[in-house]
One Martini backbone bead per residue (centre of mass of N, CA, C, O) as a GRO file, in nm:
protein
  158
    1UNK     BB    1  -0.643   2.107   3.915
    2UNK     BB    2  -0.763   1.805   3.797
    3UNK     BB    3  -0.696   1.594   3.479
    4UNK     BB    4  -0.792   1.347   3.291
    5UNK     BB    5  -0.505   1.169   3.154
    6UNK     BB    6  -0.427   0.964   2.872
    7UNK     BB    7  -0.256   0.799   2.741
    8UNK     BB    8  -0.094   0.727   2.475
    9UNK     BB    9  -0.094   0.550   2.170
   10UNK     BB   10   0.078   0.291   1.964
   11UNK     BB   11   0.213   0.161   1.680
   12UNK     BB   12   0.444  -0.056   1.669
   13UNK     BB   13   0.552   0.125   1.420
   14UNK     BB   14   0.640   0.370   1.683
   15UNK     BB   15   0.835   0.198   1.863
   16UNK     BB   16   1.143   0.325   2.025
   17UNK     BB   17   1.186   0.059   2.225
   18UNK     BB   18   1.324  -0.192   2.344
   19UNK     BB   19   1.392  -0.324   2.588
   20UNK     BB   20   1.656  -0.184   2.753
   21UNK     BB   21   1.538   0.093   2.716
   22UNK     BB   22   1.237   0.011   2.863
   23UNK     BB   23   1.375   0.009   3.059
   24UNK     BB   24   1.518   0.235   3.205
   25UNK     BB   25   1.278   0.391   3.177
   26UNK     BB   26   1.143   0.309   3.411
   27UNK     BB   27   1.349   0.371   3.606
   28UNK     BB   28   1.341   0.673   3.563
   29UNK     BB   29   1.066   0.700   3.670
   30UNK     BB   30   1.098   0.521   3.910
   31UNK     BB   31   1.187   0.376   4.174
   32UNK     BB   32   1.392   0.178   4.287
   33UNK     BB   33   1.179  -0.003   4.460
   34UNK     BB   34   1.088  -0.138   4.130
   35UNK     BB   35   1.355  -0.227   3.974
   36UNK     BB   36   1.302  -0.515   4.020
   37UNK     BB   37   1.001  -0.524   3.882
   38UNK     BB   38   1.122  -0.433   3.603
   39UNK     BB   39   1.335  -0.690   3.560
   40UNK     BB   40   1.082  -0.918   3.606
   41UNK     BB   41   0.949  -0.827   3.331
   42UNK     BB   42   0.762  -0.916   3.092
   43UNK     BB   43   0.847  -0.838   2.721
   44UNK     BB   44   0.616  -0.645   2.548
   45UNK     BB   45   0.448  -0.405   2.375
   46UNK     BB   46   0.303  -0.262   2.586
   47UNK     BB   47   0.519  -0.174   2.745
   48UNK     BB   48   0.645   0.001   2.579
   49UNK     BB   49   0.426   0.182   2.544
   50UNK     BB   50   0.418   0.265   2.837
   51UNK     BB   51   0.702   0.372   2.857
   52UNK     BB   52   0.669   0.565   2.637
   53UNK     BB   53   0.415   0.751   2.733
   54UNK     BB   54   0.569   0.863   2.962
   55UNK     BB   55   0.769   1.002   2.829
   56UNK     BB   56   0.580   1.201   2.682
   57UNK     BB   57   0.437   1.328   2.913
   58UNK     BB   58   0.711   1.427   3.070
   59UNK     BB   59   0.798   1.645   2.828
   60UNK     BB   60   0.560   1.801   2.793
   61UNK     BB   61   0.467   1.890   3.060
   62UNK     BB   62   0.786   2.061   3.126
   63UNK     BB   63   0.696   2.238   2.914
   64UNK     BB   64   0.416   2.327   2.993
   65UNK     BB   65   0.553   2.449   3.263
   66UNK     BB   66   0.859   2.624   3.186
   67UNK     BB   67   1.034   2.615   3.419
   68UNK     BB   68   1.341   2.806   3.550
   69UNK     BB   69   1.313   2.855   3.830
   70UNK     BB   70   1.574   2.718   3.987
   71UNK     BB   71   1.795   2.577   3.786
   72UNK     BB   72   1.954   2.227   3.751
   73UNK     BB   73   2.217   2.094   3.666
   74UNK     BB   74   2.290   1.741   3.643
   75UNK     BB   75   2.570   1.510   3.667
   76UNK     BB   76   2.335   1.272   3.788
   77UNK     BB   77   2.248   0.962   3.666
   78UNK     BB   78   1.971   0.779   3.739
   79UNK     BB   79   2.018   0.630   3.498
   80UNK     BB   80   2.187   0.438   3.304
   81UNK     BB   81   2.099   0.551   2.974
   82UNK     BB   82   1.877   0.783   2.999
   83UNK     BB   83   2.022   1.048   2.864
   84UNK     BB   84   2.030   0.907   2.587
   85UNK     BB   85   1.775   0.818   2.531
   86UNK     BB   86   1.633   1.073   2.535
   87UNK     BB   87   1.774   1.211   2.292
   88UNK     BB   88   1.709   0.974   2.110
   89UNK     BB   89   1.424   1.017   2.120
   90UNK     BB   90   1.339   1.326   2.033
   91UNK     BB   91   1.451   1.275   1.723
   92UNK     BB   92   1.247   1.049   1.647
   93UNK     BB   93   1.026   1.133   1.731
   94UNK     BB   94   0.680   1.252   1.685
   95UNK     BB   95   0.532   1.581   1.687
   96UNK     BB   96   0.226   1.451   1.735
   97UNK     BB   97   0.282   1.374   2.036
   98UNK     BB   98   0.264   1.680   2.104
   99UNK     BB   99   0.141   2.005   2.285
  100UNK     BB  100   0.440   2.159   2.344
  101UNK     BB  101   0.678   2.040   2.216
  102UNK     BB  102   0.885   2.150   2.019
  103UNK     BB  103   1.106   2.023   1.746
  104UNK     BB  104   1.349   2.198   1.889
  105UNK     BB  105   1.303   2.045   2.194
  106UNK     BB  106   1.330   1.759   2.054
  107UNK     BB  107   1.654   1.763   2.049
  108UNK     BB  108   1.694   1.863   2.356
  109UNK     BB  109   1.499   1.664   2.551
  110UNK     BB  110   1.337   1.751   2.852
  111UNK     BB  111   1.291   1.686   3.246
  112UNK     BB  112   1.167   1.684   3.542
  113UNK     BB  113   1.157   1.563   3.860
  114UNK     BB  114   0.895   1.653   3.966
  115UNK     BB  115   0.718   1.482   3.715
  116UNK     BB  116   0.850   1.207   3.756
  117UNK     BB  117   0.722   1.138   4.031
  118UNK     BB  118   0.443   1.196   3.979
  119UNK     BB  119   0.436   0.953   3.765
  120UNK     BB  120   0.488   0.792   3.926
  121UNK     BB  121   0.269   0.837   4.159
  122UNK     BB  122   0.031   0.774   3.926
  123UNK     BB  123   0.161   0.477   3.777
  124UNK     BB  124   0.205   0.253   3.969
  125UNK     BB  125  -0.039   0.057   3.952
  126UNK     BB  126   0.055  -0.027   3.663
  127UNK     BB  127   0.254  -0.124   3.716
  128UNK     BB  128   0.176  -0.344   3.911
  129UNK     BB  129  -0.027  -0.482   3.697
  130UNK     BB  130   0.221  -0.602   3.510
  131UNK     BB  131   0.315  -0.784   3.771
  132UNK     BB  132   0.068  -0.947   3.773
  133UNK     BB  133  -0.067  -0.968   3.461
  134UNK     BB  134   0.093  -0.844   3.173
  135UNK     BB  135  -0.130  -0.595   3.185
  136UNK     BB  136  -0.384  -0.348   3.048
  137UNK     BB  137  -0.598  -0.159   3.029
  138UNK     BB  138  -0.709  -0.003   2.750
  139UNK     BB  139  -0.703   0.238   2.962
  140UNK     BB  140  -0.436   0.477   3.037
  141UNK     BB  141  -0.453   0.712   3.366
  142UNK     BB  142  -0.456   1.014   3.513
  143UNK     BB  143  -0.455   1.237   3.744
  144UNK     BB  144  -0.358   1.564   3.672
  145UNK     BB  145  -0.119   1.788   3.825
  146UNK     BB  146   0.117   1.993   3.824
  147UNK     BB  147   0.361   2.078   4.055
  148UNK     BB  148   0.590   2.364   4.146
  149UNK     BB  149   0.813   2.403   4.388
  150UNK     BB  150   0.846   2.571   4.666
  151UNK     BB  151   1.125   2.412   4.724
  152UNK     BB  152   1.399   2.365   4.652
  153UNK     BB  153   1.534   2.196   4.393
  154UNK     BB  154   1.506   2.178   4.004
  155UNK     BB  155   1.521   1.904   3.831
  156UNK     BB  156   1.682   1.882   3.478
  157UNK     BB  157   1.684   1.602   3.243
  158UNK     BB  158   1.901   1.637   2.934
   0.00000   0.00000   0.00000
């Protein structure tokens, strides 16, 4: 059962991602696919909040997951400084923006690569949305249900 759940807001000065890490986290989240149309994108103040929500999202997700069974930590980095962004992002963030990651959690936190997948795959249209808009719509949200792969290996970066 999946339930419409709206990204985070926040106020310009709680974004912690400048344009290079902004880009970053999209790529991160995003398929290769993407990566043109993420690197041709003005960088305004909604985008860092769209990039910032999305990884808040991830992160909490994963935890409220929990799910370690047949976990591997894996040595090749999907986009470069992306795990180095997620560590300082961790350290940083306010413990209010999550309902799943404890404060011990965000120090050194982690995302599944399933979780990553799925928020990639709804929330592409409003990818989308950016690269011919510029904006979007006042509330960010997409249908989640996030469900555990029961074959092959899954991947938790962080």
């Amino acid at each position: 059962m999946s339930t419409y759940k709206e990204l985070r807001k926040f106020d310009l000065d709680k974004l912690l991602f400048d344009e290079v890490e902004t880009r970053i986290v999209l790529k991160f989240i995003f398929k290769p696919v993407d990566h043109e149309w993420i690197d041709s994108m003005p960088m305004s103040d909604g985008l860092r909040e769209f990039a910032q929500a999305l990884l808040v999202e991830a992160i909490d997700a994963s935890y409220a997951i929990g799910y370690v069974h047949g976990l591997v930590r894996s040595v090749k980095n999907p986009v470069k400084g992306a795990l180095k962004i997620l560590k300082s992002f961790g350290k940083e963030a306010s413990q209010l923006w999550f309902k799943h990651a404890s404060v011990h959690d965000l120090q050194n936190a982690q995302v599944y690569n399933f979780v990553l997948d799925f928020i990639a795959v709804k929330f592409r249209d409003k990818l989308i949305l950016w690269v011919t808009k510029n904006e979007l719509d006042k509330k960010t949200g997409a249908f989640l249900a996030y469900k555990v792969p029961t074959h092959g290996i899954v991947k938790r970066w962080g």
